[in-house]
Each structure stands twice: as structure tokens, then as C-alpha cells.
C-alpha atoms as one frame of an Amber mdcrd trajectory, in Angstrom:
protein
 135.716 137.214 100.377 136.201 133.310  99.992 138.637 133.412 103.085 135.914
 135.171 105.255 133.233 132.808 104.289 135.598 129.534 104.971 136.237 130.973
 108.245 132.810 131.225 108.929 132.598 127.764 108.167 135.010 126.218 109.700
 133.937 128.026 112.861 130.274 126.909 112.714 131.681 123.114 112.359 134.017
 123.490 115.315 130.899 124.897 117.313 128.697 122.082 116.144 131.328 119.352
 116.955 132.332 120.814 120.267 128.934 121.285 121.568 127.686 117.481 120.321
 130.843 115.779 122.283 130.077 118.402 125.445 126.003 117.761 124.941 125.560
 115.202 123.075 123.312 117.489 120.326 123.880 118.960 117.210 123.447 122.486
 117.409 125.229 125.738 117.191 124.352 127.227 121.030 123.820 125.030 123.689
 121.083 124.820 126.046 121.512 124.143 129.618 120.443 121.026 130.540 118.304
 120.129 133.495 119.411 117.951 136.230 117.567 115.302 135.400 118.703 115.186
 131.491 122.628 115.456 132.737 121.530 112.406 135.014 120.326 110.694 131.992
 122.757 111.231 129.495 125.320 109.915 132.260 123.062 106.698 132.754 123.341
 106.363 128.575 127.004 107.030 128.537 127.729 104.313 131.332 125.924 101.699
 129.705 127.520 102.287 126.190 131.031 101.801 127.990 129.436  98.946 129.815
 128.277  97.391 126.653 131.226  98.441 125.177 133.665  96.379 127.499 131.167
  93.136 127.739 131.708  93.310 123.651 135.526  93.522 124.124 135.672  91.086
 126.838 133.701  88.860 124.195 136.108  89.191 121.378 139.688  88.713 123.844
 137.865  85.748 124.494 136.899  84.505 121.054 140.364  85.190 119.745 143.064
  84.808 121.829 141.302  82.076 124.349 141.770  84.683 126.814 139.752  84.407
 130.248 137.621  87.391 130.452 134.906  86.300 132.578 135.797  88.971 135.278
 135.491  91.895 132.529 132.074  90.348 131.313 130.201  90.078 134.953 131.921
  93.642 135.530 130.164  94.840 132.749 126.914  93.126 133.306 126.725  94.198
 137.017 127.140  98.069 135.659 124.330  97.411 133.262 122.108  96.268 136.327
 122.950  99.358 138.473 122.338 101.445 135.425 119.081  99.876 135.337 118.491
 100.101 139.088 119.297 103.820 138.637 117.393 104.973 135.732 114.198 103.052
 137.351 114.820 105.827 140.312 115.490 108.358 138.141 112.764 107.771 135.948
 109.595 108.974 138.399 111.750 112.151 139.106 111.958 113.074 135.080 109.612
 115.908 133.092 107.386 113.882 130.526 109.741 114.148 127.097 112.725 113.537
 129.374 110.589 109.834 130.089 110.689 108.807 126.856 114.197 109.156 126.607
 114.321 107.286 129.510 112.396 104.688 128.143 114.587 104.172 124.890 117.268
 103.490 127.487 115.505 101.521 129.064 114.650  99.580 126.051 118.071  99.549
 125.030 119.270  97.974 128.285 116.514  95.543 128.303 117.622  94.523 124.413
 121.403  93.857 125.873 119.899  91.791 128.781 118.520  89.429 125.921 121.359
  89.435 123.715 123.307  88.015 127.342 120.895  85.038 127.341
């Protein structure tokens, strides 16, 4: 009887883990996304790996003296298209999808400080 309910277990985690890296949520059955929340969680995704390599470009630089100029403005002209994009993408988006939006949004806008 232990065995069974481990299993169970164990399978529910799997489920929950494989459907948050897939979706990005925590839950046992996905829902199918719209269009515009796919577009959205792609816009989120590009600027973590955009903030992501500005950070990394900023510590090869801090330690080993390393130029890394060229990895910074690569980051920090993905940030600005991610921008650009998400301003188009934001008219197109249902209401609770905009909010989303806009915590991107602020997010980005909070990096673009940090760069000052």
C-alpha cells in the first residue's frame, strides 16, 4: 500500500515539474495557451536570457579584465526589440494577459535603469 501511494507521488511531482518547464505554471493538467500568452511568455523568456548574458558579460569583465562590450550591447539591443515587441503585442492581448504584459514591461523598464 506504501509503494502504490509513493508512486502516486512521485508521478504527480513529475507532472507538476514537466508541465512548469513546458508552461511555465504549476499545475497538474495543462491548459492550452492562447497565442497571445505563448507570444508573451517568449518575450519574458528572451529578456531573462538577455539579462542573463548582460549580467555574465558584466562579471567576465569584472574578473578576468575581459572585453565584453560586444556581449553587453548584444544583450541590450535584445532587451530593446523585446520592448519594441511587447509594445506591439500589447494592444493585441485579452485584459489579464495586459497585466502580465505590464509586469514585463516593468521589469524591462527596471533593467533599462539599472544600465544607467
Amino acid at each position: 500500500m506504501k509503494g502504490v501511494i509513493l508512486l502516486l507521488i512521485l508521478v504527480a511531482a513529475a507532472l507538476l515539474a514537466y508541465n512548469y518547464v513546458h508552461t511555465g505554471r504549476l499545475t497538474l493538467i495543462p491548459s492550452s495557451l492562447s497565442s497571445g500568452e505563448q507570444q508573451l511568455q517568449a518575450l519574458e523568456q528572451r529578456f531573462d536570457s538577455a539579462r542573463r548574458q548582460f549580467e555574465a558579460a558584466g562579471r567576465a569583465a569584472g574578473v578576468a579584465g575581459v572585453d565584453s562590450t560586444a556581449d553587453a550591447d548584444a544583450a541590450r539591443r535584445e532587451v530593446e526589440s523585446v520592448e519594441t515587441e511587447l509594445r506591439a503585442l500589447r494592444d493585441r492581448l485579452e485584459d489579464a494577459d495586459k497585466a502580465k504584459a505590464d509586469e514585463l514591461m516593468d521589469k524591462i523598464q527596471e533593467f533599462r535603469k539599472q544600465l544607467r
